[in-house]
N, C-alpha and C positions, 0 to 999 in steps of 0.2 A: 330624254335620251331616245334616239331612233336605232330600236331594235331591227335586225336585218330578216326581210320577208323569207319565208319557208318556204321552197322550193324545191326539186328532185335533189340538189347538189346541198342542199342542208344535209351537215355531219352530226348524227345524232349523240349525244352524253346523257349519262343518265345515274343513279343514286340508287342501288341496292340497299334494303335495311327495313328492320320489322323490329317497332315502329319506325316511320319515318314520317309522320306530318309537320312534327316541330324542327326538322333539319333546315338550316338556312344557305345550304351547298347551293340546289337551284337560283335562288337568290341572288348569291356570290358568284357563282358562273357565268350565268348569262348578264351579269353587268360587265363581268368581265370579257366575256365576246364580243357586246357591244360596244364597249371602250377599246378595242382593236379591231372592231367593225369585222370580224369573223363571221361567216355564216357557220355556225354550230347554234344549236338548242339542247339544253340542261334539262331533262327529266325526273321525279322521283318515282321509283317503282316499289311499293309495299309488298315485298316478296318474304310468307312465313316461311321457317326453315324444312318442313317439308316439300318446299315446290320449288326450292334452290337449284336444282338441279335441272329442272324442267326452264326455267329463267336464263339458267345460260343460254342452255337450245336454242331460245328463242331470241335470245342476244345476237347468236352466231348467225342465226336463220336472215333476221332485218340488218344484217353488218351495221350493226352497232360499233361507234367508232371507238369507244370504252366506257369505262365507269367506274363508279368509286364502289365501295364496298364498304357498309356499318354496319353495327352493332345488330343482331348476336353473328354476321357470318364471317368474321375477318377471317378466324383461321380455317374453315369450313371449304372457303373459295378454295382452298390451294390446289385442291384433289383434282380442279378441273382447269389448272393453267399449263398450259405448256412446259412455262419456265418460269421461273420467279428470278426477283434481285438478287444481290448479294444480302442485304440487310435484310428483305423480307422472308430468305429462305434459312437467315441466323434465328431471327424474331420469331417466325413460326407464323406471321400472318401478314396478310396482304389487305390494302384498302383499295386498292389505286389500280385498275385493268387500262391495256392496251390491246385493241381485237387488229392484228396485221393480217388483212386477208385469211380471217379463220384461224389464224396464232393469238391464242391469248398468251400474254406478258406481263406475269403480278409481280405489281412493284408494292411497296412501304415506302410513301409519305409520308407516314407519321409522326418517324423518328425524326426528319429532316424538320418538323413544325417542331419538335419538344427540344432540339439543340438548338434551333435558331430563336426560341422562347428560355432558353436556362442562360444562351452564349458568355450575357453578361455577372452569372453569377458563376465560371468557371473555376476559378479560383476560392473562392468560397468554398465552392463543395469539396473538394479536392480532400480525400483523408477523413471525410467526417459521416456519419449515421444517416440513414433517409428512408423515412416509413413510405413506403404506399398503398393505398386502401386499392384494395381490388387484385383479382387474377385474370380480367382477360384481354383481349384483342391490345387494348390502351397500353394496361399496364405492360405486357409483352414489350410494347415500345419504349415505356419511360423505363423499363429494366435495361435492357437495352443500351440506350443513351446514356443510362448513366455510368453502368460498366467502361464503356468504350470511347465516350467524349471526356468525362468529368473524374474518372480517379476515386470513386466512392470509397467508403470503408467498408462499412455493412450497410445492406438492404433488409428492412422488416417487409413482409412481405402480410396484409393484415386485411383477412379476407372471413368473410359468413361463414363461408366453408374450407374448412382446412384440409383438407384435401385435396382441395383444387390448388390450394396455395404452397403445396406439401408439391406438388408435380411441375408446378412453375420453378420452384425452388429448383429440382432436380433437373431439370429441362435445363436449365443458364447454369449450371456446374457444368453438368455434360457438352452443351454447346460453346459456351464462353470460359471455361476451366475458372468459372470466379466462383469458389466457395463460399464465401461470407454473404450466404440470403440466409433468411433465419424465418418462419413460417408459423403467425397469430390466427387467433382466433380472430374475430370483429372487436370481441369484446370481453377480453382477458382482464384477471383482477389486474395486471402491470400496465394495461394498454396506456393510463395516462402517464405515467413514469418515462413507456419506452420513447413518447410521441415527442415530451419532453425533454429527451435526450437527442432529439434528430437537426440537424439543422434543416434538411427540407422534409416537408411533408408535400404528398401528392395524390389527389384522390382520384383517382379514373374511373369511379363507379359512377351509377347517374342519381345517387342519392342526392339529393339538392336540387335536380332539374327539374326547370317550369314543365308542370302544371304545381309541379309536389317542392316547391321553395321553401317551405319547414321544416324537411329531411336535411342532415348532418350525419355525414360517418361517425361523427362523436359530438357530444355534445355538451364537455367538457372544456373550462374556458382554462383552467388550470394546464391542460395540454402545449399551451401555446406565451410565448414569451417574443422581445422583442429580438433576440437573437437569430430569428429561426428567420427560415422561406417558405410560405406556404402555396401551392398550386395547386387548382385547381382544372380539369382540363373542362370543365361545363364552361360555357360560353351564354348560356340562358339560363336564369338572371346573370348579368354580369358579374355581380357579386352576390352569391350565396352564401347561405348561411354560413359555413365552413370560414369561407371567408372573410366574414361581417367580425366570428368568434375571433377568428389570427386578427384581425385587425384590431381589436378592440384592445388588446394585449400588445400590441405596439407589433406583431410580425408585419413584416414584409409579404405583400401579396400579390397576385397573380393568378388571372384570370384564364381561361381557355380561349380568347379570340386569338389571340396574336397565332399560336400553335392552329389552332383552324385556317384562317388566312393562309399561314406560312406550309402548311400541309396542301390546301387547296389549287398554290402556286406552283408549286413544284406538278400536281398532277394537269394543271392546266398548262405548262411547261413539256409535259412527255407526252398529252394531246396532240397538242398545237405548234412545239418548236420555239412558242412565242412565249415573251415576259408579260406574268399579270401585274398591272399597277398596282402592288399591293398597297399604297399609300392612303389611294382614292377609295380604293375595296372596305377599306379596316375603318376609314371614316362613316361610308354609307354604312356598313354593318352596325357600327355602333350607333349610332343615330335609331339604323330598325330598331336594336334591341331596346333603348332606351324608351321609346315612343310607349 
């Protein structure tokens, strides 16, 4: 593939997040520039959350054309964008910057990758239970999605610390007027009863991701039946443990690339104007991951 020479008129992109060595954003971006022969380059910046602040600065300073935004700073960024979306300022966090001449413009992608990843289980959820493990950035988004696309019943909300999971809950009442979140421990004596009663389960933590592929929010095989949906938003390993467990059990499962890809498109969509092929994109990825 002939990537296009850097140049004064090269549009800079780039990947906020700490860590970020294992992201495959870069990766995905700049195949997809070069597959519409765009002169843009995809950067990763390992920015800790004390120098966030000082990172924008120097965002604004080299007009940096945008960037994505990970883990720990989704909801962090907001303090310093102009204006956010509609979804991202429902959500409470932003992944996805647009720099317009010195106007930042934080969008949520996220959500747009977690509906075009549930789409064809719409129906299904509608009326029924859904645990997610975790309270932040992720989960804000699959809370989110599934209040406002999918018609949920209740959300378990099933997090290390309950008090985090205790203010997420309160947060999507207040915001969303949906009361039925209900707020676990990790690992409550009922955790595998409630997991058991959910039709989807959805883990937005990074327990499971490569380097540490023997980590499981649970790891409980009894949790999972054939009834269920399992999600996972890790993308590396493609299948984790989490995973491997719902499958073994006959669920239904679901990886994190598709929601990656589909989140990636949309931000290289508010870049660029242009459509990513995500066909071509989600083939080469898999293949990386695989290798």
């Amino acid at each position: 593939m002939d990537f296009p020479e850097i140049d004064h008129n090269t549009k800079l992109i780039g990947v906020v997040g700490h860590p970020i060595k294992h992201s495959l954003s870069p990766l995905m971006q700049n195949i997809a520039f070069a597959l519409r022969k765009l002169n843009y380059i995809y950067v990763p910046f390992d920015v800790p959350s004390n120098n966030l602040e000082d990172a924008i600065k120097g965002m604004l300073a080299l007009r940096i054309r945008g960037f994505n935004i990970t883990i720990p700073h989704k909801e962090k960024i907001i303090q310093f964008m102009e204006d956010v979306s509609e979804e991202a300022g429902v959500i409470g966090a932003v992944n996805t910057v647009i720099n317009e001449n010195g106007y930042l413009h934080g969008h949520n992608t996220d959500a747009f990758g977690v509906s075009k990843t549930l789409e064809p289980f719409k129906n299904d959820l509608a009326g029924e239970d859904v645990c997610v493990f975790g309270a932040g950035g992720a989960a804000r988004s699959i809370i989110y999605t599934l209040i406002r696309f999918h018609k949920v019943k209740t959300i378990y909300i099933i997090n290390r610390t309950l008090q985090k999971a205790e203010l997420l809950r309160d947060y999507f009442a207040a915001k969303m007027h949906f009361a039925s979140i209900k707020s676990l421990e990790l690992m409550p004596p009922d955790l595998v009863k409630t997991l058991a009663n959910s039709k989807l389960i959805v883990n937005t933590t990074p327990l499971g991701m490569y380097p540490n592929i023997d980590d499981s929010p649970t790891d409980f095989v009894e949790s999972f039946h054939s009834n269920q949906i399992v999600f996972d938003v890790i993308y590396n390993p493609l299948k984790t443990k989490l995973l491997s467990l719902a499958e073994s059990q006959g669920a239904t499962i679901i990886n994190g690339l598709k929601m990656f890809v589909e989140q990636g498109a949309k931000s290289f969509e508010l870049w660029t104007g242009k459509e990513m092929n995500k066909e071509e994109i989600y083939e080469r990825l898999t293949s990386e991951l695989k290798k």
